[in-house]
N, C-alpha and C positions, 0 to 999 in steps of 0.2 A: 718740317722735314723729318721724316723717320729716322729711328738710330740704323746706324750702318753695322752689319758683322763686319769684322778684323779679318776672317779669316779670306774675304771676299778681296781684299787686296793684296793685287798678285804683280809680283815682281817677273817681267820674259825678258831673254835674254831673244836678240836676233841671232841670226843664221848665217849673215854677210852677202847674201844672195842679192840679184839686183832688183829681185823682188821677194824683198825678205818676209822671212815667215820668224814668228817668236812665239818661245817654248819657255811655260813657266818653269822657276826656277823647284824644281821637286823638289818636294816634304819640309817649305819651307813654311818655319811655324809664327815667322814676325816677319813684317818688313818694316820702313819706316822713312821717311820725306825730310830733310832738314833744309831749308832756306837761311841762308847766310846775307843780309843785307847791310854792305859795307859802307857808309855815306861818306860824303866828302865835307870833314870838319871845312865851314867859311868864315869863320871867327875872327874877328878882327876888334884893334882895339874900340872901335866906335860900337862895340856892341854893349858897350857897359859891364862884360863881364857875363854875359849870357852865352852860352853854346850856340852856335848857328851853324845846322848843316843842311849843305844842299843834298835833297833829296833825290832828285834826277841824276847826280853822278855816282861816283863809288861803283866798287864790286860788288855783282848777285853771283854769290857760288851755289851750288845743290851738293848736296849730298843724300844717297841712298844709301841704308844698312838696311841687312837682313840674316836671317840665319835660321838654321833648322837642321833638319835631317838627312845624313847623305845616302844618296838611293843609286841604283846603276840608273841614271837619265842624261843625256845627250846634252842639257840643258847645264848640270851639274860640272860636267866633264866640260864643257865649253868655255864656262866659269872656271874653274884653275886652269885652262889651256890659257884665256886671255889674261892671269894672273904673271904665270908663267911667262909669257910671249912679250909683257908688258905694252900691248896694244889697249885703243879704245874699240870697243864693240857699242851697238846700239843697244838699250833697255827701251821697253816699254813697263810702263807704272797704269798699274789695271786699278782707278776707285770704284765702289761699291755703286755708285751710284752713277755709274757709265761714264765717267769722266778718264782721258787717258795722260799722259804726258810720258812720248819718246823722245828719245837725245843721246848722242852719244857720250859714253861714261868710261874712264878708266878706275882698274881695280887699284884703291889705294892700300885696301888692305886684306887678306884672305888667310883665312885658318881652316885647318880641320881637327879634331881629334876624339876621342872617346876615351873609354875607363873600360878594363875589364868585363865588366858585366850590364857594357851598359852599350846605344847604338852611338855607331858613329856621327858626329854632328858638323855643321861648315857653318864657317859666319864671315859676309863680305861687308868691306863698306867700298861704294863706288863713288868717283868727285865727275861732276858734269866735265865733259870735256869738247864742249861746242854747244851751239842753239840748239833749242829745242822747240817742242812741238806741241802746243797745248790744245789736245782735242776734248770741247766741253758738251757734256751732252744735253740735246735736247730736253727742257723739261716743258709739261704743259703748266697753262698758267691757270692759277684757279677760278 
């Protein structure tokens, strides 16, 4: 498998339409994927003293962060409206290698600020807030 550019993974926010369209999140210079898998401790005293978790139960949270540069974009401005509004919107998560995963996410946390002589910058982190939708891409086999 080839190394993948960073830059190629792109964070869109949807539009809310019933046939949505998604707008990356502009001049955004990271993003990033965290998987949270929460097992269900089954320990019991016949275990001797061993951990034993069942793997099939428990919480799977996600988490998206990203952050970069703020631009006048539609995309941007959508992002602090859903901040604001405390609604979930849909993401799309673009990997490099055509792989997608949409879902809807609320904003758990949102900044913006900058320094005098310097551009303005936004940093989100988003928490899955329903199923998602894991589209893998085609590869050919060698």
């Amino acid at each position: 498998m080839p190394v993948q550019q960073g830059r190629d993974l792109l964070l869109k926010i949807g539009d809310g339409a019933a046939e949505e369209t998604f707008a990356a999140i502009g001049a955004a210079r990271q993003t990033a994927l965290y998987l949270d898998n929460r097992p269900v401790d089954a320990t019991t005293i016949a275990d001797g003293g061993m951990q034993r978790l069942c793997a099939g139960a428990g919480v799977l949270s996600m988490t998206l962060r990203g952050g970069g540069l703020c631009r006048d974009s539609v995309a941007v401005t959508a992002l602090g409206d859903a901040a604001f509004a405390r609604t979930s919107c849909n993401f799309l998560l673009q990997f490099p290698c055509g792989d997608s995963y949409a879902a809807p996410f609320v904003v758990e946390h949102y900044s913006r600020g900058g320094t005098h002589d310097g551009l303005e910058t936004f940093a989100v982190t988003l928490a899955r807030a329903g199923a998602g939708v894991l589209d893998l891409a085609e590869t050919e086999e060698d």
